[in-house]
KOLBA-573505 format. One record per residue (C-alpha): residue in one letter; y, x, z. Coordinates in nm, 3 decimals. Example, Ala and Ser with C-alpha at 12.3 -4.5 7.8 and 13.67 -1.06 7.14 Angstrom:
- A,-0.450,1.230,0.780
- S,-0.106,1.367,0.714
% end
This chain:
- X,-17.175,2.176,-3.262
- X,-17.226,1.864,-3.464
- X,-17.399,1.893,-3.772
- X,-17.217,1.642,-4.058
- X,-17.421,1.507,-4.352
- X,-17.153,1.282,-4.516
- X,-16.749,1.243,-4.479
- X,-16.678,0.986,-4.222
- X,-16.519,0.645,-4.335
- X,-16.257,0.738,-4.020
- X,-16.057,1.067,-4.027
- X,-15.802,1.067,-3.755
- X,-15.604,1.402,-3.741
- X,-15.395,1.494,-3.387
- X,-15.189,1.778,-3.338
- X,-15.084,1.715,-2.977
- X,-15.277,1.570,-2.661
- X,-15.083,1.262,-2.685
- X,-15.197,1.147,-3.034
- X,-15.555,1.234,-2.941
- X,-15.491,1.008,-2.649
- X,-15.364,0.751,-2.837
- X,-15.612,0.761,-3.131
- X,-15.886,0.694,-2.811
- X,-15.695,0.389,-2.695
- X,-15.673,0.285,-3.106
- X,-16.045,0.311,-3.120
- X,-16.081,0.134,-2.767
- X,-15.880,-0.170,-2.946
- X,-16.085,-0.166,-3.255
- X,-16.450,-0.200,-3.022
- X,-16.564,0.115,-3.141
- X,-16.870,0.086,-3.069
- X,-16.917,-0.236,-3.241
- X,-16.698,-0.154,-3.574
- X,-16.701,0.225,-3.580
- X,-17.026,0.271,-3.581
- X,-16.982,0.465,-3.242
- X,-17.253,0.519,-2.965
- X,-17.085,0.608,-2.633
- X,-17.278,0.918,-2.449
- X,-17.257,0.953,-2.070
- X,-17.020,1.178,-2.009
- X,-17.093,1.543,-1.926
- X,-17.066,1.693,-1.544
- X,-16.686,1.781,-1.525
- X,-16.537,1.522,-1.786
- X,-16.581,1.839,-2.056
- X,-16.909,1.744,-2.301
- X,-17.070,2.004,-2.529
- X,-17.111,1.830,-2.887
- X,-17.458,1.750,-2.785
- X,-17.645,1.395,-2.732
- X,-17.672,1.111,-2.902
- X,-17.349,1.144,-3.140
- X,-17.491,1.101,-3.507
- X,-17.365,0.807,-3.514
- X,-17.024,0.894,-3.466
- X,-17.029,1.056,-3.810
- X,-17.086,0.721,-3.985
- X,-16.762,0.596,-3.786
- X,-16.483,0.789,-3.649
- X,-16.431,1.177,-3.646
- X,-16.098,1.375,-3.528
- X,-15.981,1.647,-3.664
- X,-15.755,1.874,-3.423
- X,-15.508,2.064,-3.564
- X,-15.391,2.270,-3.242
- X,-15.076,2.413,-3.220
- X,-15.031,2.797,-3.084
- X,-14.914,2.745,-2.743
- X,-15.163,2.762,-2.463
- X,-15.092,2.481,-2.254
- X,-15.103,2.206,-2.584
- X,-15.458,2.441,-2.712
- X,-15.555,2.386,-2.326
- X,-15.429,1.990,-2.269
- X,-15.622,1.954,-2.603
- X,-15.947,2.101,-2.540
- X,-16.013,1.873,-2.244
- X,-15.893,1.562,-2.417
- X,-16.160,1.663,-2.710
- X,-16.421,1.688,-2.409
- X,-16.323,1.307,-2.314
- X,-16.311,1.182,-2.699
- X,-16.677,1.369,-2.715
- X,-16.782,1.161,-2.427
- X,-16.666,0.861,-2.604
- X,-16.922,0.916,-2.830
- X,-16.658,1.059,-3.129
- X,-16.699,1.376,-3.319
- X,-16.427,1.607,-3.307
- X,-16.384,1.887,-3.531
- X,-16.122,2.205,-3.432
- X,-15.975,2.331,-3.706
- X,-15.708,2.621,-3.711
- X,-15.428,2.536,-3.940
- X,-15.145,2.769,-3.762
- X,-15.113,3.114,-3.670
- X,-15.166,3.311,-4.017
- X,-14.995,3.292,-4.340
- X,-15.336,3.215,-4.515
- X,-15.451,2.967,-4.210
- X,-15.262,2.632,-4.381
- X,-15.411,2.728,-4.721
- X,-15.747,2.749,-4.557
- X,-15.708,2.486,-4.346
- X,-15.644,2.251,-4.628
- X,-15.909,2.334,-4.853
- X,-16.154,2.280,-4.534
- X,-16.092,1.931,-4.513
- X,-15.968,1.873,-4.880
- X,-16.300,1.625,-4.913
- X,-16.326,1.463,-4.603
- X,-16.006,1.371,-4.645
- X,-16.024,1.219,-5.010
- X,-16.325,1.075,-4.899
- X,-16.218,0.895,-4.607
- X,-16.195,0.496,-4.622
- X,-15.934,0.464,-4.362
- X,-15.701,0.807,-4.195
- X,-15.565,0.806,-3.835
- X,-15.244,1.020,-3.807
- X,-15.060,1.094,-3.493
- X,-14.708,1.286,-3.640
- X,-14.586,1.173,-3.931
- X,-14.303,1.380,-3.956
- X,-14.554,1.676,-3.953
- X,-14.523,1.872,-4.215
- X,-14.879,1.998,-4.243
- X,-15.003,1.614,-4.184
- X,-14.744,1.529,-4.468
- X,-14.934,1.774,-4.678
- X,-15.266,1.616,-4.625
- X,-15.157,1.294,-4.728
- X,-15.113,1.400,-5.082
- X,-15.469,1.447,-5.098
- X,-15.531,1.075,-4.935
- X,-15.713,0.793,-5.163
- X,-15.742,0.572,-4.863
- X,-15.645,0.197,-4.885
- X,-15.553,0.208,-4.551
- X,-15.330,0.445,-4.329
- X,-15.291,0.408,-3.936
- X,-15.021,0.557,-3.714
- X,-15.048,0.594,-3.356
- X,-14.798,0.740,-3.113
- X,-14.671,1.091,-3.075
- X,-14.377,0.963,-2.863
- X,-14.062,0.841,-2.915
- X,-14.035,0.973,-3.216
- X,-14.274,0.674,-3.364
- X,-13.924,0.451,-3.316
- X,-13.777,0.714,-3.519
- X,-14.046,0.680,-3.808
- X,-14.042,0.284,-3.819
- X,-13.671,0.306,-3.857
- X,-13.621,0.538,-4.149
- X,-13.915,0.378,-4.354
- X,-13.762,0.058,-4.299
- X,-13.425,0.232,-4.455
- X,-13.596,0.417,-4.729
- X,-13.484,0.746,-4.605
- X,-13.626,1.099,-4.616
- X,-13.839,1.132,-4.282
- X,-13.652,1.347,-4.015
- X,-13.692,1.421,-3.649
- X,-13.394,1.251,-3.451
- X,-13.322,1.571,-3.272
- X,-13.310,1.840,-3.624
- X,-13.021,1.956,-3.731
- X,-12.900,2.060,-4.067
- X,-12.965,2.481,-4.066
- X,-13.150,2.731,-4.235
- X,-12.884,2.834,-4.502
- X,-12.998,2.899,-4.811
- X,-13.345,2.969,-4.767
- X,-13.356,2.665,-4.563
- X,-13.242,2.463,-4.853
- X,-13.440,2.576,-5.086
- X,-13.771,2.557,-4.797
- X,-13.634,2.187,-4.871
- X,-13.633,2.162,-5.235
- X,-13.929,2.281,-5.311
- X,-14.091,2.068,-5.021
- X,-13.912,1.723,-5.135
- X,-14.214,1.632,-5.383
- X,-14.434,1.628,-5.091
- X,-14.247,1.453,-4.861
- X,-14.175,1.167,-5.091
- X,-14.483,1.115,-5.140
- X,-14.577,1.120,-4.786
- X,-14.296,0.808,-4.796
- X,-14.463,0.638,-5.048
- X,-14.792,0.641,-4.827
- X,-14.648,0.491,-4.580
- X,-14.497,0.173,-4.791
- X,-14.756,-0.085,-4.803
- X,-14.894,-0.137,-5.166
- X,-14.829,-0.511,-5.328
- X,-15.184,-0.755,-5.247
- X,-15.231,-0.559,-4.950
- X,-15.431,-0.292,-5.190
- X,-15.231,-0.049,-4.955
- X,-15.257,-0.126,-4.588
- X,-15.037,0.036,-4.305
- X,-15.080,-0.030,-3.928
- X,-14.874,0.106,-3.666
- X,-15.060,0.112,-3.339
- X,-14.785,0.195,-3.061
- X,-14.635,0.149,-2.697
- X,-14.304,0.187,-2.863
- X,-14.065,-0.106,-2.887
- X,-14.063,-0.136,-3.276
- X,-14.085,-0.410,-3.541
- X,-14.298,-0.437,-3.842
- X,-14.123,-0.387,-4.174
- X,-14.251,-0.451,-4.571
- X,-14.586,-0.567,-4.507
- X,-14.680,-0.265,-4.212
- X,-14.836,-0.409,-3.959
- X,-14.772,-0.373,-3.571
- X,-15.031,-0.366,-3.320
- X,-14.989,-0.331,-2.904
- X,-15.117,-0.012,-2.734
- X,-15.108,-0.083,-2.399
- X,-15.345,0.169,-2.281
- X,-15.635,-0.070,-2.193
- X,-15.895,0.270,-2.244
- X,-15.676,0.473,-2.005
- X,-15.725,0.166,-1.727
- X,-16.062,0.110,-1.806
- X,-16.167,0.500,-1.758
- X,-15.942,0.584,-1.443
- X,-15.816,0.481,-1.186
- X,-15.643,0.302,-0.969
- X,-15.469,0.611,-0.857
- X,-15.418,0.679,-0.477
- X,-15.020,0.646,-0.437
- X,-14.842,0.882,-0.244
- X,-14.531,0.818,-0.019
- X,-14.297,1.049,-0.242
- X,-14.069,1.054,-0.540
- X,-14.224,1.248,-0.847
- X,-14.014,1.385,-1.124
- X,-14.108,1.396,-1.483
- X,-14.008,1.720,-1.726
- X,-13.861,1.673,-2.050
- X,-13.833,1.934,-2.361
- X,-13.493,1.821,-2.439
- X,-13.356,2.125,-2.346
- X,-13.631,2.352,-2.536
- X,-13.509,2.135,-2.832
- X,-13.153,2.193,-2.827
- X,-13.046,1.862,-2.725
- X,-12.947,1.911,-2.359
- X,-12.764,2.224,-2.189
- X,-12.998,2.408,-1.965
- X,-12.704,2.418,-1.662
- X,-12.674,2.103,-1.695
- X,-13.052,2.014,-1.677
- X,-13.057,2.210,-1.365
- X,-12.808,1.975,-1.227
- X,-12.934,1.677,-1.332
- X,-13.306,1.767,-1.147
- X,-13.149,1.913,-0.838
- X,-12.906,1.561,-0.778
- X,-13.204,1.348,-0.822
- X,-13.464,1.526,-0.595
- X,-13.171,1.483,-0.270
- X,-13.121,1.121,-0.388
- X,-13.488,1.002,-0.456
- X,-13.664,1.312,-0.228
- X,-13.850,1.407,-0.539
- X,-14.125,1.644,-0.414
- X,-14.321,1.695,-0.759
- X,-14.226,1.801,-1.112
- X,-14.502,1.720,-1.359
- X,-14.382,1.979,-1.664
- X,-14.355,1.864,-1.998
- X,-14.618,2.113,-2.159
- X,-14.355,2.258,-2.374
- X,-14.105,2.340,-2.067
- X,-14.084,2.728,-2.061
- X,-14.216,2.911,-1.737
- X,-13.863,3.080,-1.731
- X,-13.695,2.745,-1.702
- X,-13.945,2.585,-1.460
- X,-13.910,2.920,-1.213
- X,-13.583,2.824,-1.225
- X,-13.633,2.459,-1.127
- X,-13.792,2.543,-0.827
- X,-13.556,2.776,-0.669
- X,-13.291,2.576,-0.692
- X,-13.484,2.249,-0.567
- X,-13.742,2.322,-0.412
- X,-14.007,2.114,-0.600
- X,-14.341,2.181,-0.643
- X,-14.419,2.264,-0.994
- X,-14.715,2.069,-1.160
- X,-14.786,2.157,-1.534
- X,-15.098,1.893,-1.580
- X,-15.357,1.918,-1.763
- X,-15.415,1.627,-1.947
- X,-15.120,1.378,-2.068
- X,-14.945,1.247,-1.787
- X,-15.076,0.884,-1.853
- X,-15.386,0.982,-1.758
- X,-15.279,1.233,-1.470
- X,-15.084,0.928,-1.312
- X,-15.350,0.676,-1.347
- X,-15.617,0.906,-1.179
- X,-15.349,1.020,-0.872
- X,-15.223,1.072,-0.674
- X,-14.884,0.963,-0.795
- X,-14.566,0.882,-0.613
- X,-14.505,0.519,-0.551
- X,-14.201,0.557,-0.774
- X,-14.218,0.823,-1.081
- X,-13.826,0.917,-1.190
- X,-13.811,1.014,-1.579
- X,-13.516,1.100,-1.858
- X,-13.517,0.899,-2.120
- X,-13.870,0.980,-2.290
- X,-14.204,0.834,-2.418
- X,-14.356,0.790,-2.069
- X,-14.046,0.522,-1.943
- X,-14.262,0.296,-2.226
- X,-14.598,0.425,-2.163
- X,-14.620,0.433,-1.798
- X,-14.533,0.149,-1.709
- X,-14.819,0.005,-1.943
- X,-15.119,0.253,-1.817
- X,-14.975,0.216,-1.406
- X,-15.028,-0.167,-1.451
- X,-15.120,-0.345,-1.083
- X,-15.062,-0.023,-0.907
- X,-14.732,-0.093,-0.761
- X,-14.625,0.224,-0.868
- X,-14.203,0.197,-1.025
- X,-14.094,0.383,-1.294
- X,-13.747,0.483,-1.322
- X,-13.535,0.616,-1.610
- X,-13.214,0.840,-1.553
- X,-13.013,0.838,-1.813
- X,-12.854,1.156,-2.029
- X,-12.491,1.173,-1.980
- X,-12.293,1.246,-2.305
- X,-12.152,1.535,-2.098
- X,-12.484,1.707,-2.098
- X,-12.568,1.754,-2.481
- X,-12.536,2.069,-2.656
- X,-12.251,2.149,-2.977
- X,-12.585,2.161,-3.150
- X,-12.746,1.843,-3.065
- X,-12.761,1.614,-3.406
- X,-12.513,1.346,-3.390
- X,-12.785,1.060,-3.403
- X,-12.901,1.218,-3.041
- X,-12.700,1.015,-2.772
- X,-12.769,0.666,-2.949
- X,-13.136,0.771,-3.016
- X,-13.214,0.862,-2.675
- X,-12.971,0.548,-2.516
- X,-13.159,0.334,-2.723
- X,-13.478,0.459,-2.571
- X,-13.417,0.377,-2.215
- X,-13.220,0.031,-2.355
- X,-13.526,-0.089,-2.504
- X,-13.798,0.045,-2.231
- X,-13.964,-0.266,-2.038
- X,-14.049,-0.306,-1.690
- X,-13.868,0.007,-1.559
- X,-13.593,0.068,-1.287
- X,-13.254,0.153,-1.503
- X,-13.086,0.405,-1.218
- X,-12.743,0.359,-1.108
- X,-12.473,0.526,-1.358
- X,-12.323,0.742,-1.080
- X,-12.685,0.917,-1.073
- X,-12.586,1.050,-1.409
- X,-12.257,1.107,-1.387
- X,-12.332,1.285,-1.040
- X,-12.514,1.528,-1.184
- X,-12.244,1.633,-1.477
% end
């Protein structure tokens, strides 16, 4: 364990494997080494690293805070991507903030002075609730944003509108407890919105570092990610002669029937003779038994984000997707490999009663704006309906 004698000027906080990624490939951009502060170790047999070596430094630059979720295969994806950031030379701190009524409140008054301390924060979901909560606390000039998906599209679009920050796939619910829940949570999450408006003289800085085809707004600033860290660290992958499929949680989140799902998968492993599923990590093992008896694929749940599964191979010479974050990520890390990622798109037909109404354009506009990937013929949808 790293011993910490001062707050770091850099607090990034992740709740998924993806935003750790992406806070990596943010630090990668900024030279960490030369601006954080940050002196790379040799990475530890196995990828993993301990917490040990020559990682002071890192406490003068960057440190991440992990706030894991509860299910085992995001706790598991996370662990090893903390082993890589530790290898990096960063200082990563695990700190419990679900799973108890008293673990937020605890949670919170842990890193109450780090994070009022910090010079700069790093946030990776800012439609979390908990992250929303920490940012009451922040006295930082400056505030960065890095990808948790799609849903960073999302984000840009409603502070550019003024509106109350919502996940494109919630729906209205909860009934009256739900409303008051709400109510009595509106004070923080308008001021999380007011965090994320850019102050007037630039005394309030906001940077949003992303793969994701979105425009700066109000004096926020836009940087690339193109997932020059990802290259750099692995790869080229060995490509296979097959198809591989890639999950989605659309159906664990209401937006897409699960018959219909089924359908979808099984019409595009006999067109494309898929022979790989690579599981989104929160695809339940009910659903995914199911998958493979009616197609036959081999089930992969990875374990690390698929960016970096695909670079390091082997990987199909064409990787078929739904509309998701990895039809704009992929194509970005899988640069020069020859490797051609195609997007399927979600029928109307296939969405649930209970899918918000903002769903089909949200997720059309997704594979509309996605660069350098192979749009799949509209009978591939509607084949599957």
């Amino acid at each position: 364990m790293v011993t910490r004698s001062a707050p770091a000027p850099t607090l990034a906080f992740v709740e998924s494997p993806v935003q750790l990624l992406n806070v990596l490939e943010w630090a990668h951009a900024q030279g960490a080494g030369r601006l954080l502060g940050v002196v790379p170790r040799q990475p530890a047999h196995g990828g993993g690293g301990n917490g040990s070596g020559p990682v002071a430094s890192a406490a003068a630059g960057l440190r991440i805070v992990v706030l894991p979720p509860t299910d085992p295969m995001s706790r598991g994806q996370l662990r090893r991507m903390a082993g890589l950031a530790r290898d990096e030379g960063h200082e990563v701190q695990w700190q419990e903030a679900r799973g108890g009524r008293f673990a937020p409140v605890k949670a919170l008054a842990a890193l109450a002075r780090e994070v009022r301390a910090a010079e700069r924060v790093v946030i990776g979901d800012p439609f979390s609730r908990y992250v929303q909560l920490l940012l009451t606390l922040v006295r930082a000039e400056e505030l960065v944003v890095v990808d948790d998906g799609t849903a960073t599209m999302e984000f840009v679009a409603q502070t550019a509108r003024g509106e109350r920050l919502v996940r494109w796939h919630r729906v209205g619910g909860g009934g009256l407890p739900g409303r008051l829940r709400e109510l009595a949570y509106a004070p923080v999450s308008a001021t999380a919105r007011r965090r994320f408006t850019p102050g007037a003289g630039g005394r309030r800085r906001v940077e949003v570092f992303s793969s994701m085809p979105v425009t700066a707004h109000s004096g926020m600033t836009v940087r690339l990610n193109d997932f020059a860290w990802t290259r750099a660290r692995f790869g080229p992958p060995r490509l296979t002669k097959g198809t591989d499929l890639v999950g989605t949680s659309l159906v664990e989140t209401g937006v897409v029937d699960p018959d219909r799902y089924l359908e979808a998968v099984r019409a595009l492993t006999l067109q494309h003779g898929a022979t790989r599923y690579f599981a989104h990590r929160r695809e339940s093992p009910e659903k995914l038994r199911l998958l493979s008896e009616a197609t036959g694929l081999e089930i992969v749940r990875p374990d690390l984000p698929l960016e970096l599964i695909a670079r390091r191979g082997p990987v199909g010479r064409t990787i078929v997707s739904f509309p998701s974050t990895v039809v704009h990520t992929l194509p970005y890390a899988l640069i020069g490999t020859g490797v051609t990622v195609a997007v399927c798109d979600v029928d109307p037909s296939w969405l649930t009663a209970s899918a918000s109404e903002r769903a089909r354009g949200f997720l059309a506009g997704v594979t509309d704006t996605a660069r350098d990937v192979h749009r799949l013929p509209a009978q591939t949808a509607s084949a599957a309906g």
